[in-house]
N, C-alpha and C positions, 0 to 999 in steps of 0.2 A: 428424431431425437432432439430433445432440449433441453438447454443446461440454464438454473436459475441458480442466485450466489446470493445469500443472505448476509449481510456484517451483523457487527455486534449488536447495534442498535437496534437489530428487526425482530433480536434474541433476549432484548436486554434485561426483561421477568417474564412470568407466566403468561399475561396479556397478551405480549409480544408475540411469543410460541401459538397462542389461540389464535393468531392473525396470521401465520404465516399457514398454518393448517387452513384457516378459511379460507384464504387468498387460491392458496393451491385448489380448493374446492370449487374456486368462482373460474379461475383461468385455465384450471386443465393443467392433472399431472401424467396423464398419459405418455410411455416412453419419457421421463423425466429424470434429470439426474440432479438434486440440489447439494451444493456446495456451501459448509455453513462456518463461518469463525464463530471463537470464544466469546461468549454472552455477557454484553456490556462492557464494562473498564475490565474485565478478567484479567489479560493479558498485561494492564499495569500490575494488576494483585500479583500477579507470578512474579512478575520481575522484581516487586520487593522482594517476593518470596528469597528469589535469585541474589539478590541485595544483602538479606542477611544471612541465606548459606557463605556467603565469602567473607562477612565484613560481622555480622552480629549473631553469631550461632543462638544466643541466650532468645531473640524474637523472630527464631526462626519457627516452630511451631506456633507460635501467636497469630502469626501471619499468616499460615497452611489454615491457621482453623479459619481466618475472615472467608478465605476463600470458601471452603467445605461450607461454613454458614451459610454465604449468600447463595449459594447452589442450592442447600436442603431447605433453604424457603421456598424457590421457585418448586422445586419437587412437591413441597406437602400443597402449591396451590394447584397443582396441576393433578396430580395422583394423592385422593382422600387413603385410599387402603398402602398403608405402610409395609405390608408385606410383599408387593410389585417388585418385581425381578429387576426395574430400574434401580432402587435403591441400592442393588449389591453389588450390580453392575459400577455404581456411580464408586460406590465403596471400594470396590477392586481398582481404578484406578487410584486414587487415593493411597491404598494400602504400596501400589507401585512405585508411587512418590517416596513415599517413606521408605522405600527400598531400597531405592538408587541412592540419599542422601547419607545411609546407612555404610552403601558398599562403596561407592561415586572414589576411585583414586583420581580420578582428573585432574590437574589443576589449573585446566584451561579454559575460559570465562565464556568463551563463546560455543564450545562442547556442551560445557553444563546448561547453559541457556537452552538452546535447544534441546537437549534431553528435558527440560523443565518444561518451556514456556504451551509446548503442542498440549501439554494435558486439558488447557482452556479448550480446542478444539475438540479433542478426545471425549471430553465428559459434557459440550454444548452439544452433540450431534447423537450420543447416547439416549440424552434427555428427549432430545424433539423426535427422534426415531420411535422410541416407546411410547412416546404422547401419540404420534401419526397412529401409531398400529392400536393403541389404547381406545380411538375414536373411529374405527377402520378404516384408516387411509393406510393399507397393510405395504410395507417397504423392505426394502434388503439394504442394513448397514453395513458400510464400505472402508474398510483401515485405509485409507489412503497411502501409508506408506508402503503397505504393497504391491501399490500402481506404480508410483511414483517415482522413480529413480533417480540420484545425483549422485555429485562428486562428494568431498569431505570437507566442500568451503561451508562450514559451518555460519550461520546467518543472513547466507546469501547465497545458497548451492546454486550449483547448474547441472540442469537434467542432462541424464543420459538419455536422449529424447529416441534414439533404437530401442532400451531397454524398456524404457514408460509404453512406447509402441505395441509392444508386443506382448507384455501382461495386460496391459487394457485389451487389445485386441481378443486372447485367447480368455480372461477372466472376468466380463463384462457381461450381464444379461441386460439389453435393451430392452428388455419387455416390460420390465416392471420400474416401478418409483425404489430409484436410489438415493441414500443419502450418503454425504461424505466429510471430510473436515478440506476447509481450506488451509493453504502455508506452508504444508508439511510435505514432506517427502524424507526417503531414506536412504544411507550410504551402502557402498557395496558390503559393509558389516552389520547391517540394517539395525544401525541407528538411526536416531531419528534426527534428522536435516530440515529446517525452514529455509524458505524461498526470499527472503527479503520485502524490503516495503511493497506494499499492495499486493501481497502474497497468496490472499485467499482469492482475488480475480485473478492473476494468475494462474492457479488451477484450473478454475473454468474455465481459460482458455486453451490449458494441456488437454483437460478431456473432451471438450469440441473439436480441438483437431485432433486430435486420436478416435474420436470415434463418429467423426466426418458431420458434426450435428447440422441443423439446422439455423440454431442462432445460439446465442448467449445473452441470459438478461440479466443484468446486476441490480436487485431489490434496495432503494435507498430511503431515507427521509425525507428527501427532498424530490421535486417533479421530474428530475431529468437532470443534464445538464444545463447549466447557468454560465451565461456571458460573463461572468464575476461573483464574486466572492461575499454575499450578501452580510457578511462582517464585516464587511470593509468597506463596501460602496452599496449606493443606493437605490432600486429602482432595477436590481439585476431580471434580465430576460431569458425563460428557455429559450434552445438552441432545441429547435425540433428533429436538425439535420445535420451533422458534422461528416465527413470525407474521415480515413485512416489517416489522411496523412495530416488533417489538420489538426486533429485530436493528438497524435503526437508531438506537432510543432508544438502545441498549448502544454501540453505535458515537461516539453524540452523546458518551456518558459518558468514553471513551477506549478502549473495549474494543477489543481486536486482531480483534475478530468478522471482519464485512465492513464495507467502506466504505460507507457511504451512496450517493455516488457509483456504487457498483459495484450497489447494491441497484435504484437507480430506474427505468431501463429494464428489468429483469427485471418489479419488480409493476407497468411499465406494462400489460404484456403476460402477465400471471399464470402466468411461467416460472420450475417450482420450480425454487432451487439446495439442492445437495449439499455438504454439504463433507466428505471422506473421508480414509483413511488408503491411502497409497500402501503402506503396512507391510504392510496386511490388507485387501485391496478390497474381498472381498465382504464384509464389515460393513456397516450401514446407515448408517453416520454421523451426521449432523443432517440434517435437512429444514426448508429455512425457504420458508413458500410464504404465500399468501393464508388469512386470517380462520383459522389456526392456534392454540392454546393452548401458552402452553408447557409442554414434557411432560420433563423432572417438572417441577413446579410446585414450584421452591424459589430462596431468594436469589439471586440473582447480585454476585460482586463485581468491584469497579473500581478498581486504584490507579493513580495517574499521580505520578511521583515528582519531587523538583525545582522543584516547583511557590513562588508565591512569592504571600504575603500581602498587600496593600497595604487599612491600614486610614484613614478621612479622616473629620477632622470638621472644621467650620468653626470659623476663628481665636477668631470673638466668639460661639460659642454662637448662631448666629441655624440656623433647618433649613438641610438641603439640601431643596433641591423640585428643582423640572426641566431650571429653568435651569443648576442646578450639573452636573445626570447627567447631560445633554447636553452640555457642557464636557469633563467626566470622558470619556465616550465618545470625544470627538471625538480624543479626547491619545491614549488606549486604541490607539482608531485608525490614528492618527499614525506611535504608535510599533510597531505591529504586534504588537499584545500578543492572546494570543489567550485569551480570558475566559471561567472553568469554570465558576465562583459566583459569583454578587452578593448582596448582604444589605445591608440599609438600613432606619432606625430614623429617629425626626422629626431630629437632629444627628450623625449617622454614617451611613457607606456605606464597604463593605468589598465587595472583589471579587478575585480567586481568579485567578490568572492563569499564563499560559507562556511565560515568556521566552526564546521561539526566539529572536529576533533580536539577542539580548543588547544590548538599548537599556533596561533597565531603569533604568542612573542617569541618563538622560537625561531617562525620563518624571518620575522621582522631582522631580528638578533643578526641573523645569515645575510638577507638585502642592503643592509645598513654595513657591512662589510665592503660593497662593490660599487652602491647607488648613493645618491641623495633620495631620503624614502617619506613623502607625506602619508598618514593614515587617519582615516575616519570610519570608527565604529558604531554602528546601532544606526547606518545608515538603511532606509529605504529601498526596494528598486521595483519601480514597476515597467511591465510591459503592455502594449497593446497591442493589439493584431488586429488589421484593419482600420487601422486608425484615422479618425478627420483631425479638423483643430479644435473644434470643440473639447473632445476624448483628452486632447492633449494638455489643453488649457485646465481640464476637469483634475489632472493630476497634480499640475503642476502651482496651483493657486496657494498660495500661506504659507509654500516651501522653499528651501533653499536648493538650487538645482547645482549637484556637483558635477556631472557627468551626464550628456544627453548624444542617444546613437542612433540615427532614421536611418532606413533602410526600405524599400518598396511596399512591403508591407507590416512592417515593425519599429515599433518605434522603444527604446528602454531610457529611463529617467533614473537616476541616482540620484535622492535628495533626501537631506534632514529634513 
């Protein structure tokens, strides 16, 4: 058994769709189960969608149609005869949308999200299923929600990984070419629940370990994994060979690698994943599996941008000790601040943070009650892993360095 996982990009019009059909034709979909997201930007389309269910009811059908549009171009490029079961199919979810918006008492933002944003994966994996069977690659489509089992944390469920167990186990035909949607899963009232960031590898790694596969390979645009972030730095290298554990340290850092999340039932079960170029399949890609080295053995870098400094020492010169960090945390906390660096000295403590939730002056507001508080926004931070001094010098050239942390194998820079 083998699980491939398509994103959006591999889906993103009809060409795309032509090339995931071939790809499967060149590499073997024998015993295969592919896992696919919403096709292209889809999943921003919804989220306007979502956008002005709350806030602009007047372009809220405006916005339903961009989406339905760019959908029935790829259909008319893919399937000439308009009377194809696909089209009604594509239509029936549709008409579901308009159902829910219709009847939807909710008035809870992240419910309604997910009741909305899954129909990108619902109506991408509709399409490529009837295109497979349209060109006889003959397939059995899969509603992932009723594999898939969570709780009711709405944009970020956690499986009931007994209950996921034991519908895959007993509702699974190995035999043939599966397809399915990534993200999604359902509550014990089976609604519909998404998984959180990297959602759709995620999945593929519920159904490899449910159903004991032999790898998992994640289909990308790019050749593999890369030492760095070829937006940002120059001259980046595949990583032919990554360890679980390293591919998470990198992930922990911010690397766009894999999730952690999507890592830990794979090395429950010491099932290598892939990650490949849909461009050029038969290339090796990366391999990140059990007790690995990585291969080449050189830096890795990590920028995360936007990032925001808060430096704190107490009003009278007295330490901070534990009582203070525990405080600190607790506000941290609070405010849902999510925290990269800390650094602390006997009368200072500085920590490194990401201000998703845009509640920064709210925490500030709070520290500035107890502390003396420095801050600096739209700060930098990068990491390395494995770092020499060249790596290090390589970051830190033209910048202003506010905060530097070395550690045996790591090194993190905070600088304008």
């Amino acid at each position: 058994m083998q699980v491939y996982k398509f994103g959006g990009a591999s889906v993103k019009d009809a060409s795309g769709v032509k090339n995931v059909a071939a790809l499967l034709q060149k590499v073997g979909h024998k015993n295969t189960l592919i896992v696919v997201s919403a096709m292209g930007k889809t999943t921003n389309a919804l989220e306007l969608v979502i956008k002005n269910y709350f806030e602009n009811k007047t372009e809220l059908q405006s916005s339903l149609q961009e989406v339905k549009k760019y959908h029935n171009e790829i259909l008319l490029d893919l399937f000439e005869n308009e009377n194809h079961i696909v089209y009604k199919k594509v239509a029936l979810f549709f008409d579901e949308l308009n159902n829910f918006f219709n009847t939807n008492k909710s008035p809870d933002y992240n419910f309604v999200y997910d009741q909305i944003i899954g129909y990108g994966e619902l109506i991408s994996t509709v399409i490529i299923s009837e295109y497979l069977n349209f060109i006889g690659l003959k397939n059995n489509w899969i509603d992932v929600r009723e594999h898939i089992k969570t709780d009711t944390y709405y944009r970020s469920a956690n499986i009931n990984w007994e209950e996921t167990q034991q519908r895959i186990s007993t509702n699974f035909n190995k035999t043939v070419l599966n397809i399915t949607q990534g993200f999604l899963g359902s509550d014990p009232n089976n609604f519909t629940t998404t998984l959180g960031r990297e959602g759709s590898d995620y999945t593929a790694a519920i159904y490899a370990y449910c159903l004991n596969a032999d790898s998992v390979t994640i289909w990308k645009d790019v050749p593999g994994v890369l030492n760095a972030d070829p937006r940002y730095f120059e001259n980046a290298q595949l990583l032919n060979k990554i360890s679980y554990r390293e591919a998470i340290e990198l992930a922990f850092y911010g690397a766009s690698v894999i999730h952690p999340k999507t890592l830990q039932p794979l090395q429950g079960k010491e099932i290598p994943l892939y990650v490949k170029s849909f461009l050029n399949p038969e290339a090796p890609g990366t391999r990140i599996g059990k007790n690995i080295t990585l291969e080449p053995m050189v830096p890795c870098f990590i920028v995360k941008k936007n990032q925001v400094l808060i430096s704190l020492s107490s009003l009278d010169f007295s330490y901070i000790v534990e009582e203070n960090i525990s405080e600190i945390f607790n506000l941290l906390h609070l405010y849902k601040m999510k925290v990269d660096v800390i650094q602390n000295s006997a009368i200072s403590f500085s920590v490194c943070v990401d201000n998703i939730y845009d509640n920064l002056d709210k925490l500030l507001h709070h520290l500035k009650a107890k502390f003396k508080v420095t801050c600096h926004e739209n700060v930098s931070l990068y990491t390395i892993r494995h770092y020499n001094q060249n790596a290090i010098n390589q970051i830190e050239e033209g910048k202003t360095v506010l905060l530097k942390q070395l550690t045996q194998e790591t090194v993190q820079v905070v600088s304008k």
